[in-house]
C-alpha positions in Angstrom: 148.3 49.1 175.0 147.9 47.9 171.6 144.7 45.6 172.7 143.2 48.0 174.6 143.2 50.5 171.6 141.9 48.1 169.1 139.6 46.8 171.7 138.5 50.4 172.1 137.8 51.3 168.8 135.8 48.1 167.9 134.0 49.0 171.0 133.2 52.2 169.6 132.4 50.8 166.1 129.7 48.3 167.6 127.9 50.9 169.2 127.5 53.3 165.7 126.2 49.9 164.4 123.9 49.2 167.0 122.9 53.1 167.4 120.3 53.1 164.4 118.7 49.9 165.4 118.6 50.7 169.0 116.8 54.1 168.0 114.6 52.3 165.7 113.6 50.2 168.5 112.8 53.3 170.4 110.9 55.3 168.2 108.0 57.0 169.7 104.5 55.0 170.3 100.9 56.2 169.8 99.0 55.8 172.2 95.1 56.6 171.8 92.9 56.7 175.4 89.2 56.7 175.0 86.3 56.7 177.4 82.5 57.9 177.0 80.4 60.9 178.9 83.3 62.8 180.5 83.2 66.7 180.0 86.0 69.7 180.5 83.6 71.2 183.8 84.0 67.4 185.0 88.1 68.0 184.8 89.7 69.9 188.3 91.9 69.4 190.1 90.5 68.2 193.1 88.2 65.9 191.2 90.4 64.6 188.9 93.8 65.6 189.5 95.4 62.9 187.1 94.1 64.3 184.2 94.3 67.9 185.3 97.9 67.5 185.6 98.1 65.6 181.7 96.1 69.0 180.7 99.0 71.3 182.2 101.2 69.8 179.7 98.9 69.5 177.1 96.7 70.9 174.3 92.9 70.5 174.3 89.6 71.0 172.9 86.2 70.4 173.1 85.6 66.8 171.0 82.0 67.0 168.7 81.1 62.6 169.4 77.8 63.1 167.3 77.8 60.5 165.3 74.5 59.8 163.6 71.7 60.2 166.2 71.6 62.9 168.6 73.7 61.1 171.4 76.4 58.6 170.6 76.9 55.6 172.5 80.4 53.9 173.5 80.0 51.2 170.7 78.9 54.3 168.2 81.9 56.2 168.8 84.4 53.8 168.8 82.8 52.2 165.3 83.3 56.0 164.2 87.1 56.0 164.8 87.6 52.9 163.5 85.8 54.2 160.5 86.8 57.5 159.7 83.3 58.1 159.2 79.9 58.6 161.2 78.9 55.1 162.5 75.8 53.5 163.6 74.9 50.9 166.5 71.4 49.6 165.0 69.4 48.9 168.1 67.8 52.0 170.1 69.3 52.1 173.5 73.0 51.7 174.2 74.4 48.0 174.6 77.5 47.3 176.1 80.9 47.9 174.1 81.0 44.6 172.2 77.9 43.0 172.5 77.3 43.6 168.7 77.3 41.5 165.3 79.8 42.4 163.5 78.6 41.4 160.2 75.3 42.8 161.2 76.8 46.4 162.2 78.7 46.4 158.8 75.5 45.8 157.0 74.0 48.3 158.9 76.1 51.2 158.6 76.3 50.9 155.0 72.4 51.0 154.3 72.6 54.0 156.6 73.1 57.7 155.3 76.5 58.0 156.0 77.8 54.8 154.6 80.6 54.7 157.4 83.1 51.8 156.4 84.0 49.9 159.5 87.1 48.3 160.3 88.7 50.9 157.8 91.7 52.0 160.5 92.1 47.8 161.0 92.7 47.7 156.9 94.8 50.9 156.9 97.2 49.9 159.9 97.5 46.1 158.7 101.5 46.3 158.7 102.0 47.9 161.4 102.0 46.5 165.1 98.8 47.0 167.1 97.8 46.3 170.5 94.3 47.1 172.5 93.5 47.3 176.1 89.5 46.7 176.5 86.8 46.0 174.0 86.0 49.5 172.4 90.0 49.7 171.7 89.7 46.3 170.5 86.6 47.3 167.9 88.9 50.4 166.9 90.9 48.1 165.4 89.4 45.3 164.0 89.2 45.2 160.2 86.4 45.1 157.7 86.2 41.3 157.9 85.5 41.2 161.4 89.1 39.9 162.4 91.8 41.9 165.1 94.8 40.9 164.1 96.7 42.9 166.8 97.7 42.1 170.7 94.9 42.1 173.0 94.9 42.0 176.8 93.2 43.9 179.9 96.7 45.1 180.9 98.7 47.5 179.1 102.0 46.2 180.6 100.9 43.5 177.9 101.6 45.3 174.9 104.2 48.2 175.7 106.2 47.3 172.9 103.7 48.2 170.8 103.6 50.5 167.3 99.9 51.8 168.3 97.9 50.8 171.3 94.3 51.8 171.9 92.9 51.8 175.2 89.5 52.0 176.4 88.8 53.3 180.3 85.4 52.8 180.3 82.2 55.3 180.0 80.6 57.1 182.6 76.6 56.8 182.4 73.8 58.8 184.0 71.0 56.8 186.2 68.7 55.7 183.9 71.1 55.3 180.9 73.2 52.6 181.8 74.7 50.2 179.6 72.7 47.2 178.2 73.7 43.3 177.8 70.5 42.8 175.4 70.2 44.2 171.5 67.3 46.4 172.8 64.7 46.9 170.3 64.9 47.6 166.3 66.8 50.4 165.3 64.9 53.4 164.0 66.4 56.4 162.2 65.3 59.5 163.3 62.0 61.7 161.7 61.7 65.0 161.1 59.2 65.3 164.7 62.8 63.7 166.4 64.7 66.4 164.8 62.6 69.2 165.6 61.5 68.0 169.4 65.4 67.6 169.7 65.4 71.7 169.3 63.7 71.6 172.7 65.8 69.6 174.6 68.3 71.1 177.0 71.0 69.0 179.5 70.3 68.6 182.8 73.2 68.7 185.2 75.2 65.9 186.3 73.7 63.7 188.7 75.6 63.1 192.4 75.7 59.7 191.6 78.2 60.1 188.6 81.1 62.2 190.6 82.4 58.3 192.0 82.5 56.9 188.1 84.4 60.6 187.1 87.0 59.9 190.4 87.3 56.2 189.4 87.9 57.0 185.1 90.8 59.5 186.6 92.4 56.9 188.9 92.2 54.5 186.1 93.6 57.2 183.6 96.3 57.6 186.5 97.6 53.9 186.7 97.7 53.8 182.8 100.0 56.8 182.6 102.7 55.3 185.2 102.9 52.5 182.5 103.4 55.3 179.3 106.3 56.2 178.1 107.2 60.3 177.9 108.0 60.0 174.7 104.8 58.5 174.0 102.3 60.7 171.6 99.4 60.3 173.4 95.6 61.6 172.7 92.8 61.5 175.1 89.2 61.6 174.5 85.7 61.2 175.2 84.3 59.3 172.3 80.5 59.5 173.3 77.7 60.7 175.7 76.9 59.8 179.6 72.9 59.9 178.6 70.4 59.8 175.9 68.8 63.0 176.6 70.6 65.5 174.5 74.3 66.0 172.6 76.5 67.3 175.0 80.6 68.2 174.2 83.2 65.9 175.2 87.1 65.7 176.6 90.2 66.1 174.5 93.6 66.7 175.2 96.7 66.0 172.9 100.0 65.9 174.1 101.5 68.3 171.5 102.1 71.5 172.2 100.0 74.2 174.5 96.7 75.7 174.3 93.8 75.4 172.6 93.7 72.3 169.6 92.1 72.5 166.4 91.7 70.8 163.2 91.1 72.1 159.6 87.9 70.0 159.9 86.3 73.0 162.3 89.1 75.6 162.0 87.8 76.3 165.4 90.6 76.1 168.1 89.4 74.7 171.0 87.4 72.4 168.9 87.5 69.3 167.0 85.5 66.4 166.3 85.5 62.5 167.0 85.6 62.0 163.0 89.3 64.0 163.3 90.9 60.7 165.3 91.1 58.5 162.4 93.3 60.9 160.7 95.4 61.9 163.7 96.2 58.3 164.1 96.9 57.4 160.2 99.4 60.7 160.1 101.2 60.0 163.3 101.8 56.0 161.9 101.8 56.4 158.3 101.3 59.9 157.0 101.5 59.0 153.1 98.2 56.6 153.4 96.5 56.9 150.5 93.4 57.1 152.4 94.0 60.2 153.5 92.7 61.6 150.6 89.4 60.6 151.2 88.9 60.8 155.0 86.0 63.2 156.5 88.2 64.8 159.5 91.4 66.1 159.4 94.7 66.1 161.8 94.5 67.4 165.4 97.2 70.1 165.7 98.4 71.2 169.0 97.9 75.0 170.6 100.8 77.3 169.9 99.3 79.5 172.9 99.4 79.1 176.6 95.9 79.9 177.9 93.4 78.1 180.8 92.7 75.7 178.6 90.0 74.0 181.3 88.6 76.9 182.1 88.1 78.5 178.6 87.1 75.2 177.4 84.1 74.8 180.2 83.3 78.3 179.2 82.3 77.0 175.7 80.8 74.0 176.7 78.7 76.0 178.7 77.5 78.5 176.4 76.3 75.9 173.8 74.7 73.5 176.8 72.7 77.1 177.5 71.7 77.9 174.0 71.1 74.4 172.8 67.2 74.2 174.4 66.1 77.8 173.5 66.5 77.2 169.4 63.1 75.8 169.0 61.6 78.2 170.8 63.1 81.0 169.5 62.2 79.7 166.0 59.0 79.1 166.7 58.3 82.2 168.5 60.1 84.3 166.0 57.9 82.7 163.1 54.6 83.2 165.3 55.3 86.8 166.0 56.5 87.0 162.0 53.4 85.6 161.2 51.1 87.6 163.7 52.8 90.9 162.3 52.3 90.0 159.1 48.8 89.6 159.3 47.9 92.6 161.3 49.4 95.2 159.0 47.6 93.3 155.4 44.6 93.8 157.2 45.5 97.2 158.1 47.0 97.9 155.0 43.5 96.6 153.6 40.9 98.2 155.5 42.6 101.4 155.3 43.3 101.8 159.2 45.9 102.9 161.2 47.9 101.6 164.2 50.0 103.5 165.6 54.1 102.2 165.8 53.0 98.9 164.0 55.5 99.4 161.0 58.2 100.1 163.2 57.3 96.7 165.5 57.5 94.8 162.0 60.9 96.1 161.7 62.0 95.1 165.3 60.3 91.7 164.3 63.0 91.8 161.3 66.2 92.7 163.2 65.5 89.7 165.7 67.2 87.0 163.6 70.2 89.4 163.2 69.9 90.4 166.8 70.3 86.5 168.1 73.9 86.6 166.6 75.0 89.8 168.2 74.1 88.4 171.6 76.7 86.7 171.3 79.1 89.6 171.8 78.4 89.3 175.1 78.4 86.3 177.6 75.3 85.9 178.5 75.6 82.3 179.7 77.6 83.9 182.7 74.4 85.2 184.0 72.4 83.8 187.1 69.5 83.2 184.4 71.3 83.0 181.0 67.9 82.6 179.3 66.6 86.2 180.4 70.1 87.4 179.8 69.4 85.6 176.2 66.0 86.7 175.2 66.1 90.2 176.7 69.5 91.4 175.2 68.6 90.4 172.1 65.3 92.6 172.4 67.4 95.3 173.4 69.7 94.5 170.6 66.8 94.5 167.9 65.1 97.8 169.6 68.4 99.5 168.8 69.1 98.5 165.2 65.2 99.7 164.8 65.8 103.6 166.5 69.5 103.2 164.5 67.4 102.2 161.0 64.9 105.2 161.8 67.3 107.6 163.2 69.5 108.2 160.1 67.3 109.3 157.0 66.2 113.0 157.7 63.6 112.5 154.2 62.9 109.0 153.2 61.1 107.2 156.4 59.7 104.1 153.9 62.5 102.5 152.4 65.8 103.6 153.9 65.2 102.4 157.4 64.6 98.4 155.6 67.9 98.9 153.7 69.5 100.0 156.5 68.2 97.0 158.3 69.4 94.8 155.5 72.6 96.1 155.5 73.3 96.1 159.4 72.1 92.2 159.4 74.1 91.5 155.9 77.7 93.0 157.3 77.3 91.8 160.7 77.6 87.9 158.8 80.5 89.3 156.4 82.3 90.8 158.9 81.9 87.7 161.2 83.1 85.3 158.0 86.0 87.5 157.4 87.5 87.5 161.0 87.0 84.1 162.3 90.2 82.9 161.0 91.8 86.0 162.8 90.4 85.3 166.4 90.6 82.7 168.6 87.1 82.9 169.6 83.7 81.4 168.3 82.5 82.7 165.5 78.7 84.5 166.4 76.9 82.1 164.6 79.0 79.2 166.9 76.7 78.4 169.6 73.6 80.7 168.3 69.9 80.5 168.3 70.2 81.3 164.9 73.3 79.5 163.7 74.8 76.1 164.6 75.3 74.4 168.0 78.6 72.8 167.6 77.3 69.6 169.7 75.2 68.7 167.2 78.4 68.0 164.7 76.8 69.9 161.3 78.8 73.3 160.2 81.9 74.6 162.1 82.9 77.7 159.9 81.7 79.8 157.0 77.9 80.3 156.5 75.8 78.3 157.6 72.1 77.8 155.6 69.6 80.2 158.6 72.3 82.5 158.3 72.8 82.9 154.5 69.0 83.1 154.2 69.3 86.6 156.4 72.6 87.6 154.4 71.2 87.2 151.4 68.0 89.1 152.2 69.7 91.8 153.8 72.1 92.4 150.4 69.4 92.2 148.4 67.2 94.9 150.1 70.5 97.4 150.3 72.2 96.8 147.5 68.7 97.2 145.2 68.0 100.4 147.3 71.2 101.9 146.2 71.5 100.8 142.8 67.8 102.4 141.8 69.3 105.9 143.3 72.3 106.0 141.9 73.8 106.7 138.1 75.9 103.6 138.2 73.4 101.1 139.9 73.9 98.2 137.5 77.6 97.9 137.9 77.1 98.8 141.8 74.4 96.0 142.1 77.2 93.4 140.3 79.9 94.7 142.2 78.3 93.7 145.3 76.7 90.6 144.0 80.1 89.1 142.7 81.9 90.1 146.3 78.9 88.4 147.5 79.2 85.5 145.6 82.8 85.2 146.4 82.9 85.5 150.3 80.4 83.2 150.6 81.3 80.5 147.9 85.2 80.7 149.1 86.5 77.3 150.9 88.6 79.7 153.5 85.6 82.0 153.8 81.9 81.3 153.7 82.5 77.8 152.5 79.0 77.5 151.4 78.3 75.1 147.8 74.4 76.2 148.0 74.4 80.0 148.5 76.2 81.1 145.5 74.1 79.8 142.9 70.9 81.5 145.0 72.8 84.9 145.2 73.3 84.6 141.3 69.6 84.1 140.9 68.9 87.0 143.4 71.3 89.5 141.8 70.3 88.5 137.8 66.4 89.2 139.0 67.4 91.8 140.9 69.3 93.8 137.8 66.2 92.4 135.3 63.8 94.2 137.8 65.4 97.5 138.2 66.2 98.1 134.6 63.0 97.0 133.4 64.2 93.8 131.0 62.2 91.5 130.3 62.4 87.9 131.6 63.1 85.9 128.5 64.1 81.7 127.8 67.6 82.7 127.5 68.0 84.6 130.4 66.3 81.9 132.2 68.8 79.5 130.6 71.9 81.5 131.4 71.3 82.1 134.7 70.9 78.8 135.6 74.0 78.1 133.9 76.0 80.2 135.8 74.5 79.3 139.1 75.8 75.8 138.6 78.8 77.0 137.3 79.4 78.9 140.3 79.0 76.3 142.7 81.0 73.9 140.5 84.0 76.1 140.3 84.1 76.8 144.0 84.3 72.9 145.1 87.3 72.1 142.1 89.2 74.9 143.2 89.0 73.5 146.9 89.6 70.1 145.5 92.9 71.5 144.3 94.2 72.2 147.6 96.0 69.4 149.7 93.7 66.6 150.8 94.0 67.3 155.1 93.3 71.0 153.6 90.0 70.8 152.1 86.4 71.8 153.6 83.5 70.1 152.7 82.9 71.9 148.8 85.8 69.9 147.7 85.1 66.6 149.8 82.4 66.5 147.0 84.3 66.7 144.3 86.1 63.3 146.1 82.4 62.0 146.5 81.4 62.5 143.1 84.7 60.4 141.6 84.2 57.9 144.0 80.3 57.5 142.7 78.5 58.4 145.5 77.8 62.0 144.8 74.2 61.2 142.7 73.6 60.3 146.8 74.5 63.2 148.3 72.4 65.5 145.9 69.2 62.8 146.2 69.3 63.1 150.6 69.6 67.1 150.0 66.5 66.9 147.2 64.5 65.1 150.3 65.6 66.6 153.5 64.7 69.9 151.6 60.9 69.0 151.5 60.5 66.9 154.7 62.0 63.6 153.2 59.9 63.2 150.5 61.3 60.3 148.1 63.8 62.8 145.6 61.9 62.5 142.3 58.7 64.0 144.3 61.0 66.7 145.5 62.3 67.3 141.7 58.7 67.3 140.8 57.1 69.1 142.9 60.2 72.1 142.2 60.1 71.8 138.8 56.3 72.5 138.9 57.1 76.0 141.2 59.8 77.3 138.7 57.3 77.1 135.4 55.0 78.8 137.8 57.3 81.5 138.8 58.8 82.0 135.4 55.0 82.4 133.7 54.1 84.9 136.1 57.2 87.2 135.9 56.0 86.4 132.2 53.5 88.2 132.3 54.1 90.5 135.0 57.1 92.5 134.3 56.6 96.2 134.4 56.6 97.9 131.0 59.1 101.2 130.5 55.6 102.8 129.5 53.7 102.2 133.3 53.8 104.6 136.0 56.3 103.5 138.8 55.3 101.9 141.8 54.7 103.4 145.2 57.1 101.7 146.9 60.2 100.9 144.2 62.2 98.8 146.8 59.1 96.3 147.1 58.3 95.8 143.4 62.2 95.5 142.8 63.1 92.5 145.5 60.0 90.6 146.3 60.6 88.3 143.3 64.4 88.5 143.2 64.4 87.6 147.3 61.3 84.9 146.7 63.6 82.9 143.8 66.6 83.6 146.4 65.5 81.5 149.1 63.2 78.8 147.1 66.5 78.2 145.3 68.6 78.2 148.1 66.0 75.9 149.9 66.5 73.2 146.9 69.9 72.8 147.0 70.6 73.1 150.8 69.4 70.5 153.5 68.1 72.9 155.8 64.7 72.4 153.8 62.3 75.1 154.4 63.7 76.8 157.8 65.3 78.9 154.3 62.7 80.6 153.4 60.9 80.7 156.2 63.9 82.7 158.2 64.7 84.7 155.1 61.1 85.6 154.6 60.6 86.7 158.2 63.0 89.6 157.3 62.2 90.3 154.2 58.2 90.0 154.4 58.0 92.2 157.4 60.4 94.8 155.7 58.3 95.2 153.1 55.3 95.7 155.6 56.9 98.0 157.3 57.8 100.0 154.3 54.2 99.7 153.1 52.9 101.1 156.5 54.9 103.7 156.5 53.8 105.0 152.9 50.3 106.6 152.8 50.9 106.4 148.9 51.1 102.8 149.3 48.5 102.0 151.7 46.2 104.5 149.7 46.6 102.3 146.8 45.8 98.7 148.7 43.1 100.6 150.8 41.4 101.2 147.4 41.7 98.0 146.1 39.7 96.5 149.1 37.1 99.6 148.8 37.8 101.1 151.7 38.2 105.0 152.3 41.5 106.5 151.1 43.7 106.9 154.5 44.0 110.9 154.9 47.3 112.2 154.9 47.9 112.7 158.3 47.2 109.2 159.3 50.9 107.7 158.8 51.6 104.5 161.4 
């Protein structure tokens, strides 16, 4: 009895001794799955039950592969998770997964504009165990000398035991698009005639021939998950296109949680971006690496929500397939009509003539932009022919804000209506900041003629440049109307310029680092104008301080916040320390005047602001003149005009600025000019013309 109890309790010691290392042993794998060109409408279950059933337990998201170009190709998109960072393949055409120089690729990608370290994730993971299945997985995980110092094999049986193991499935590829063994020919970045053609470009759908390579990636994904582990943490994704025709959204699914995924990189759920895997994988394995700090994406966080996840997913992928080829045109033909407008009512305004309704068509011209992100309201991708369902809603929309605008005033017909205007298209874009972080849905500048497209990988949240153009416009008209009416316009102007200033500066908010010090511009004028000061060195001085100040203080208050926290106003601040921000500024300097080398760009600037400081000079209205006809024009064409050249100069959106912002603003001040005989009298007189009678109102 006495040996049996000893016995037992040594038995019982030995296995609290072996306990820890048996755990340790095993502790919970990451897995990463990768494969090019499949989508969320590709996932059913008939087609490809395997993964529909990992999507039942899982949380997914619509993954953003843009990498550099305008599609990615397999080799591009796993050099971008292996970099943390948008990577490059420098040939045109898409080689097979492999076939590439290292040393070549890493010379490559850092003369290119996003400077992607490869072989960063092979350098960050070098003590921990790595395996990869297939030759994308493989480039994952090499290092920045070239070398994979992990386990590789073709099965995945191979290298179970494994810390991390990468896997690549393969990519799907249209006819016509297939993979190449050859280098293709020399790799050229793309122009500005490549980036506004790719405006025009729409998806076509998915060829018969691909539905055999879908059913064969799902029976692969199939086998692979008999091999997993349950305990495995395992993310799924597409990690570049099936074709070279336009940007399309990709597969995700993380098992963690249910619902829609997100990251703080979009703060979309139901979103997230191929940039976002590098840090997923570095916080799962090592979640103190120090280059966290400086990483582009962020963690992917699982749903807390049950919803259909497939179906809301191919919902959103659908809307921004839809709207994706209609943004050139509507740019174009929103500019043409601008332009057409324009010029009709100067040479009405000039000659003294009348046309009947013309002033109100210039305002429906003006409430388009605002009208393309109200559209969005409703889903009119769900249509039989989303593009009539587009175009003709947003007419309607435009027509409504107009009878709105005109409807209200009893007395003032001239200027009301355009502030009214201004402030309808300025709250819709404040109101659509403040409650994105409170919905679940896309914001309405998501997926927007006006807006972004999130395919295309650039702005996610906040404000983006089109849209601050209209904002800022539409605040400046309003708030300017008010402030000359009532007794305390001067602190209502700065009231709303600083609330301004603040929801579109914020890092949670508008997120925007070029806006603010535009608005600051806008609102300074703005005040000089109304209250008759006089533009002088100083204030010239001190408004530019503060502009910059603005700006500055935004991005080091984000740059306080926790690293996996930040948006891009405090990634920066990071930029700047690590010496590359003289860079970023330089490529904003040139993308804002069709890539003109910076110094020309800083020139040519330069030149425009002693120009528009002498004539404000020298035309600023004296207390002793009579005042204008129109107050509302004389007090925000300048203050609106130094708005959106500034803005244009410190954003990368170059002049689509101006021109957007002008489009409301110029044809506002038409209309308001068409609508006052006063006014028409006095540029009807100037041309020589007969007065225009009273009775003769447009």
């Amino acid at each position: 009895m006495k040996l049996r109890a000893i016995a037992g309790i040594l038995l019982a010691l030995c296995s609290i001794v072996a306990a820890p290392s048996v755990a340790a042993e095993e502790e919970d794998p990451v897995v990463v799955i990768g494969f090019s060109g499949l989508l969320w409408r590709d996932v059913t279950e008939e087609s490809t039950p395997n993964l529909y059933k990992f999507v039942e337990d899982s949380s997914g998201a619509n993954m953003v592969v843009r990498t550099v170009e305008e599609t990615t190709c397999p080799t591009e998109g796993w050099l971008t998770v292996g970099a943390g960072q948008r990577a490059i393949d420098p040939v045109n055409g898409c080689q097979k997964v492999g076939e590439g120089d290292w040393a070549g690729l890493k010379e490559a990608n850092q003369e290119s504009s996003y400077r992607a370290e490869l072989g960063l994730l092979g350098d960050t993971l070098q003590d921990q165990d790595v395996a990869a299945v297939g030759p994308g997985a493989k480039l994952a995980l090499t290092n920045s000398a070239g070398e994979f110092t992990g386990e590789y094999s073709d099965n995945y049986a191979d290298v179970a035991g494994s810390d991390l193991i990468t896997v690549d499935l393969g990519a799907i590829r249209y006819p016509g698009d297939e993979l190449s063994s050859h280098q293709g020919d020399e790799y050229r970045p793309r122009g500005a005639i490549d980036k506004f053609l790719a405006a025009f470009k729409g998806t076509d759908a998915p060829p018969p021939e691909v539905v055999p390579q879908i059913e064969e990636l799902d029976a692969r994904f199939g086998e692979l998950m008999t091999e997993v582990p349950p305990n495995a943490k395992i993310l799924v994704t597409s990690v570049g296109d099936a074709q070279e025709a336009a940007p399309q959204l990709g597969f995700m699914a993380v098992r963690d949680g249910e619902g829609l995924a997100s990251s703080d990189a979009t703060r979309q759920p139901g979103l997230v971006q191929l940039t976002d895997v590098f840090p997923t994988i570095v916080s799962w394995l090592e979640p103190d690496a120090p280059v966290l700090e400086r990483v582009v994406g962020s963690e992917i966080r699982g749903g807390d929500g049950v919803v259909d996840v497939a179906s809301r997913l191919a919902d959103d992928q659908e809307r921004s397939e839809n709207v994706r080829p209609f943004v050139g045109p509507f740019y174009v033909g929103v500019l043409l009509l601008a332009a057409v407008t324009g010029l009709a009512a100067w040479r009405v305004l000039r000659r003294g003539g009348r046309v009947r309704g013309l002033g109100r068509f210039a305002a429906w011209v003006a409430s388009l932009p605002v009208a393309s992100l109200l559209i969005n309201v409703f889903p009119w991708w769900r249509f039989a022919v989303p593009w009539i369902a587009l175009f003709v809603g947003m007419g309607l929309i435009a027509g409504l804000i107009v009878a709105v605008a005109y409807m209200v005033p009893r007395r003032d017909k001239v200027e009301a209506p355009i502030a009214i205007i201004g402030a309808i298209t300025a709250l819709t874009l404040i109101i659509d900041v403040l409650t994105d972080t409170a919905t679940s849905h896309y914001p309405l500048q998501l997926a927007s003629l006006l807006g972004t497209q999130p395919q295309v990988g650039g702005r996610f949240y906040g404000l983006s440049n089109a849209s601050f153009a209209i904002m800022a416009v539409g605040l400046l008209l309003a708030a300017s109307y008010v402030a000359a009416r009532v007794r305390w316009g001067g602190v209502f102007l700065a009231v709303v310029g600083v609330a301004a200033i603040l929801i579109d500066g914020s890092a949670t908010l508008g997120a925007d680092f070029g806006g603010p010090p535009a608005l600051v511009v806008g609102f300074v004028l703005a005040g000089l104008l109304i209250y008759r000061v006089r533009l002088t060195p100083w204030w010239v001085l001190g408004t530019l301080l503060a502009a910059g100040a603005t700006s500055l203080l935004f991005s080091v208050i984000d740059y306080l916040r926790p690293a996996a926290e930040r948006s891009h106003l405090g990634r920066f601040i990071q930029t700047v320390i690590d010496g590359g921000g003289f860079e970023v500024i330089t490529r904003k300097l040139s993308q804002s005047l069709f890539g003109l080398p910076w110094w020309m760009a800083v020139s040519v600037f330069v030149l425009a602001g002693v120009v528009a400081i002498w004539w404000w000079y020298h035309h600023t209205p004296r207390p002793e003149k009579e005042e204008p006809s129109i107050p509302l024009l004389r007090h925000t064409a300048f203050p609106i005009i130094a708005t959106l050249v500034f803005g244009m100069v410190i954003n990368d959106s170059g002049v689509v600025i101006p021109a957007i912002g002008l489009t409301v603003a110029g044809l506002g001040w038409a209309a308001m000019s068409l609508e006052s005989v006063k006014g028409r009298e006095v540029l009807a007189g100037t041309a020589g013309a007969e007065p225009v009678r009273d009775g003769d109102t447009a």
